[in-house]
PyMOL commands that place a pseudoatom at each C-alpha (Angstrom):
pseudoatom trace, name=CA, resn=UNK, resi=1, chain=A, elem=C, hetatm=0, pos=[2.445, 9.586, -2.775]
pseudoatom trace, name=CA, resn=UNK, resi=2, chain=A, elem=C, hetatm=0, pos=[3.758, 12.197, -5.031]
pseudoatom trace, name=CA, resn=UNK, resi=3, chain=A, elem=C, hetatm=0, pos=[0.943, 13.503, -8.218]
pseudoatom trace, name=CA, resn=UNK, resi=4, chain=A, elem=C, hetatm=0, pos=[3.592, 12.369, -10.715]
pseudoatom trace, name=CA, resn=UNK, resi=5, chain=A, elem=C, hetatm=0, pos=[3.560, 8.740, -9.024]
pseudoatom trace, name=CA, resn=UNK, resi=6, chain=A, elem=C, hetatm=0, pos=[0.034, 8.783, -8.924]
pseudoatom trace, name=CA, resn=UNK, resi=7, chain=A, elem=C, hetatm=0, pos=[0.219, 9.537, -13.071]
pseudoatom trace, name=CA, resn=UNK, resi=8, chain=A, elem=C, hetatm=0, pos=[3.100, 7.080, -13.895]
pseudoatom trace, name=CA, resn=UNK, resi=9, chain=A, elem=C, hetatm=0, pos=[1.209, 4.066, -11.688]
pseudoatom trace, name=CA, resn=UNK, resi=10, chain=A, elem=C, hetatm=0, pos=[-2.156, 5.037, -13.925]
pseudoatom trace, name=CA, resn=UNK, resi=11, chain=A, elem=C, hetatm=0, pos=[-0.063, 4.854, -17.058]
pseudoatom trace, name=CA, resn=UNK, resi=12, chain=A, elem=C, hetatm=0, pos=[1.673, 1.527, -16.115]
pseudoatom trace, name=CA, resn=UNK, resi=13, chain=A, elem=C, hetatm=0, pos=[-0.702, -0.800, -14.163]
pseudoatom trace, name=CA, resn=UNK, resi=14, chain=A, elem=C, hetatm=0, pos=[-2.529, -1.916, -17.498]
pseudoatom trace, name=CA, resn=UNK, resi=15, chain=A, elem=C, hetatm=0, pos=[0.450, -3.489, -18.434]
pseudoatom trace, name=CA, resn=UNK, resi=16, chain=A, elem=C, hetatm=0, pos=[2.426, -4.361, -15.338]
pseudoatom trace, name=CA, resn=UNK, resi=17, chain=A, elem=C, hetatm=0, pos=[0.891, -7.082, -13.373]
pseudoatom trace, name=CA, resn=UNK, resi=18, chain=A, elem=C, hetatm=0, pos=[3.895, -7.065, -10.887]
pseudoatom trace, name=CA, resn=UNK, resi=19, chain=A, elem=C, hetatm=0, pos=[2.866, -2.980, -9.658]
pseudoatom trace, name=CA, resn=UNK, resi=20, chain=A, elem=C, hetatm=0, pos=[-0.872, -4.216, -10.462]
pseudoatom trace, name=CA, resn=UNK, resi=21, chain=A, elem=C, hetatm=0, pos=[-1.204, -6.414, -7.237]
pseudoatom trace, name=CA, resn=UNK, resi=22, chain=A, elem=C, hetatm=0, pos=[1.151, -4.252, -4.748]
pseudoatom trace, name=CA, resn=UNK, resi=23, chain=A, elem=C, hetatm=0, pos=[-0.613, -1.268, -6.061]
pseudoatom trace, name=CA, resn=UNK, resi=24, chain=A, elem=C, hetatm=0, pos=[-3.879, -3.357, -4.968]
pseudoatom trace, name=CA, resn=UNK, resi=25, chain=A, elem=C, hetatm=0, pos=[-2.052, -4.675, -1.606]
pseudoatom trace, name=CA, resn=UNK, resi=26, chain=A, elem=C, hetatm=0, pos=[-1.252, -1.475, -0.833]
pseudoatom trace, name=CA, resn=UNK, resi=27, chain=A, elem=C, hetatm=0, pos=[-5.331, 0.003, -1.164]
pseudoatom trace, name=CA, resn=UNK, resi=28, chain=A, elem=C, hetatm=0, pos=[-6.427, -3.067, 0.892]
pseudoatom trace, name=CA, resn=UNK, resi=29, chain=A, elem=C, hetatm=0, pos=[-3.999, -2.008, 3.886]
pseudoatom trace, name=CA, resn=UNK, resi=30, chain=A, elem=C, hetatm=0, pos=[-5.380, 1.401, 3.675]
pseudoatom trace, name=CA, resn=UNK, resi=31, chain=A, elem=C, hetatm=0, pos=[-8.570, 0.045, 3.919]
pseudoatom trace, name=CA, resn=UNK, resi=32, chain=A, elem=C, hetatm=0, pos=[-7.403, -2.235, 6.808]
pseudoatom trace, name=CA, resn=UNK, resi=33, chain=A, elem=C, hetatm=0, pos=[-5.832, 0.421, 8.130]
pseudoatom trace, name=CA, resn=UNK, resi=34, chain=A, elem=C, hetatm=0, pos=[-9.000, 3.028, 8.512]
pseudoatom trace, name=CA, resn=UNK, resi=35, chain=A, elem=C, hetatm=0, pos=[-10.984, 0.325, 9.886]
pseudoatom trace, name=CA, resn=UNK, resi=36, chain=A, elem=C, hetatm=0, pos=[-8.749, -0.357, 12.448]
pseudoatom trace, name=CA, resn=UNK, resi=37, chain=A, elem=C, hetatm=0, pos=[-8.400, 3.663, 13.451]
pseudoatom trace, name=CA, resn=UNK, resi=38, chain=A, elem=C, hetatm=0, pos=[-11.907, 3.962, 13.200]
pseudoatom trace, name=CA, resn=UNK, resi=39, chain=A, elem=C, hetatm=0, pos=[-12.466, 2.231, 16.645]
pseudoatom trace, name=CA, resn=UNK, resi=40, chain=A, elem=C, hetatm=0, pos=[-12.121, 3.845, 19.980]
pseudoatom trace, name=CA, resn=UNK, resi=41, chain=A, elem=C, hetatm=0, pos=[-10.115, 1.187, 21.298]
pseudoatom trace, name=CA, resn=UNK, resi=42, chain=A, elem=C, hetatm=0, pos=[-8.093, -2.022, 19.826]
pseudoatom trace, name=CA, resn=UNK, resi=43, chain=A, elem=C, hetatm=0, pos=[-6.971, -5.117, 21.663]
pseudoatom trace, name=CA, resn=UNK, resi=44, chain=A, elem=C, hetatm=0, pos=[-3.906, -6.352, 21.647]
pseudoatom trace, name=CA, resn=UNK, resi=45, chain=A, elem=C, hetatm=0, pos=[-4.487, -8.103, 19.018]
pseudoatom trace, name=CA, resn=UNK, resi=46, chain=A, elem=C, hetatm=0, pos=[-5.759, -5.755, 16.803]
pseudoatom trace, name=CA, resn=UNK, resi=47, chain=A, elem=C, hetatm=0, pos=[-2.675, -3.407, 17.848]
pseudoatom trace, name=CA, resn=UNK, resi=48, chain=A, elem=C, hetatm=0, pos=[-0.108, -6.513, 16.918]
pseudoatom trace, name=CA, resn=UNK, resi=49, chain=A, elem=C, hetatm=0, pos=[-2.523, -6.099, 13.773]
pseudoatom trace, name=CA, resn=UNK, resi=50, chain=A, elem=C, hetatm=0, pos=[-2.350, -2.659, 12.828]
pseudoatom trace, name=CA, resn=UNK, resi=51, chain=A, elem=C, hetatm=0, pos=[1.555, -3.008, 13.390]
pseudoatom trace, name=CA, resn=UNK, resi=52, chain=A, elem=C, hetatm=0, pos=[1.899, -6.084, 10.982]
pseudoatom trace, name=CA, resn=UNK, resi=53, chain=A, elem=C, hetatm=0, pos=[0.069, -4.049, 8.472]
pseudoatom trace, name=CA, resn=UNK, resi=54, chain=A, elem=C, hetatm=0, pos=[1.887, -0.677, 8.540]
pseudoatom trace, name=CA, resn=UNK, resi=55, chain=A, elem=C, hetatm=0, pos=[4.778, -2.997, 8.275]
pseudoatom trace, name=CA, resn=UNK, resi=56, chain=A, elem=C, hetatm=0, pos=[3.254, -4.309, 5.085]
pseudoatom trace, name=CA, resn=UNK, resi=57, chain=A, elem=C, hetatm=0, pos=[2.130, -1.417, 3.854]
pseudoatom trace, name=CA, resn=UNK, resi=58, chain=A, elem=C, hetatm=0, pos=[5.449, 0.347, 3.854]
pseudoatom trace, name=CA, resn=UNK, resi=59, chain=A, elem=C, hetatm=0, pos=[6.922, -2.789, 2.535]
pseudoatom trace, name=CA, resn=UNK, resi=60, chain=A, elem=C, hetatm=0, pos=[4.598, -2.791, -0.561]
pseudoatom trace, name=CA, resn=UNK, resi=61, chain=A, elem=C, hetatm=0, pos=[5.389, 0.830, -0.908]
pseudoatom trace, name=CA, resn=UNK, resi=62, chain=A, elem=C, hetatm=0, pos=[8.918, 0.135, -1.102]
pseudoatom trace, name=CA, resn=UNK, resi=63, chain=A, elem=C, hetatm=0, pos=[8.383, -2.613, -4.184]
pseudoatom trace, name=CA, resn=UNK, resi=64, chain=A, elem=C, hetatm=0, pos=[6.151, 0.138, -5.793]
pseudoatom trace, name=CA, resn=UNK, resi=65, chain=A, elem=C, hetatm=0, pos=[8.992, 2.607, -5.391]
pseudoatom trace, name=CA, resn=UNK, resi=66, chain=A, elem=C, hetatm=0, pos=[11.543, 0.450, -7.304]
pseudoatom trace, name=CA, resn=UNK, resi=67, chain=A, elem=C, hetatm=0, pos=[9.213, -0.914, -9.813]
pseudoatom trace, name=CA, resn=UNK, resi=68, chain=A, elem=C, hetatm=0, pos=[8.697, 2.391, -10.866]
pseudoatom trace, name=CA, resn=UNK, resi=69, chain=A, elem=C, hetatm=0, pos=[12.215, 3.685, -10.749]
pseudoatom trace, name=CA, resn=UNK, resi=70, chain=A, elem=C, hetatm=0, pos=[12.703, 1.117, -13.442]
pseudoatom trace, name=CA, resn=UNK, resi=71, chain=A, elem=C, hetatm=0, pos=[10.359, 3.083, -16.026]
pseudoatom trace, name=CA, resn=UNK, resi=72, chain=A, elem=C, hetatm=0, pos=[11.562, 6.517, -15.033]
for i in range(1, 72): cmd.bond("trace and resi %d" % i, "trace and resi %d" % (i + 1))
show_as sticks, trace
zoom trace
Protein backbone atom coordinates (compact mmCIF):
# COMPACT_ATOMS: atom_id res chain seq x y z
CA UNK A 1 0.00 0.00 0.00
CA UNK A 2 1.11 3.32 -1.18
CA UNK A 3 2.39 6.11 2.03
CA UNK A 4 -0.36 8.45 0.79
CA UNK A 5 -3.02 5.50 1.29
CA UNK A 6 -1.60 4.71 4.42
CA UNK A 7 -2.24 8.76 5.41
CA UNK A 8 -5.74 9.12 3.78
CA UNK A 9 -7.00 5.57 5.61
CA UNK A 10 -5.52 7.27 9.10
CA UNK A 11 -7.41 10.43 8.30
CA UNK A 12 -10.71 8.64 7.37
CA UNK A 13 -11.26 5.49 9.52
CA UNK A 14 -12.52 7.66 12.58
CA UNK A 15 -15.32 8.49 10.65
CA UNK A 16 -15.92 5.78 8.10
CA UNK A 17 -17.13 2.63 9.60
CA UNK A 18 -17.53 1.02 6.08
CA UNK A 19 -13.19 1.32 5.44
CA UNK A 20 -13.08 0.79 9.42
CA UNK A 21 -13.92 -3.03 9.28
CA UNK A 22 -12.20 -3.94 5.73
CA UNK A 23 -9.30 -1.94 6.91
CA UNK A 24 -9.55 -4.41 10.08
CA UNK A 25 -10.41 -7.57 7.70
CA UNK A 26 -7.68 -6.84 5.82
CA UNK A 27 -4.93 -6.80 9.19
CA UNK A 28 -6.58 -10.07 10.37
CA UNK A 29 -5.70 -11.84 6.90
CA UNK A 30 -2.25 -10.60 7.24
CA UNK A 31 -2.14 -12.00 10.42
CA UNK A 32 -3.73 -15.25 9.06
CA UNK A 33 -1.61 -15.07 6.46
CA UNK A 34 1.99 -15.03 8.45
CA UNK A 35 0.80 -17.73 10.55
CA UNK A 36 0.10 -19.84 7.89
CA UNK A 37 3.78 -19.09 6.11
CA UNK A 38 5.31 -19.46 9.27
CA UNK A 39 5.04 -23.34 9.13
CA UNK A 40 7.30 -25.63 7.26
CA UNK A 41 4.60 -27.45 5.77
CA UNK A 42 0.58 -26.98 5.34
CA UNK A 43 -2.01 -29.61 4.60
CA UNK A 44 -4.27 -29.46 2.20
CA UNK A 45 -6.36 -27.91 4.08
CA UNK A 46 -4.47 -25.26 5.29
CA UNK A 47 -3.29 -24.64 1.51
CA UNK A 48 -7.27 -24.51 0.38
CA UNK A 49 -6.91 -22.02 3.47
CA UNK A 50 -4.25 -19.78 2.65
CA UNK A 51 -5.88 -19.63 -0.95
CA UNK A 52 -9.42 -18.61 0.40
CA UNK A 53 -7.68 -15.93 2.30
CA UNK A 54 -5.41 -14.29 -0.31
CA UNK A 55 -8.63 -14.38 -2.18
CA UNK A 56 -10.14 -12.34 0.62
CA UNK A 57 -7.54 -10.33 1.22
CA UNK A 58 -7.27 -8.96 -2.27
CA UNK A 59 -10.97 -8.71 -2.28
CA UNK A 60 -11.00 -6.41 0.83
CA UNK A 61 -8.23 -4.52 -0.79
CA UNK A 62 -10.25 -3.90 -3.71
CA UNK A 63 -13.36 -2.32 -1.43
CA UNK A 64 -10.58 -0.25 0.33
CA UNK A 65 -9.39 0.94 -3.06
CA UNK A 66 -12.82 2.32 -4.12
CA UNK A 67 -13.86 3.56 -0.81
CA UNK A 68 -11.09 5.70 -0.93
CA UNK A 69 -11.27 6.82 -4.51
CA UNK A 70 -14.50 8.33 -3.34
CA UNK A 71 -12.65 10.94 -0.93
CA UNK A 72 -9.81 11.64 -3.31
Amino acid sequence: MEEKDKLLIEKLIDNDEELKSYVEEHILFEKQLGELNKKPYLTQEEEVRKKKIKKLKLSGRDKIEMILRKYR
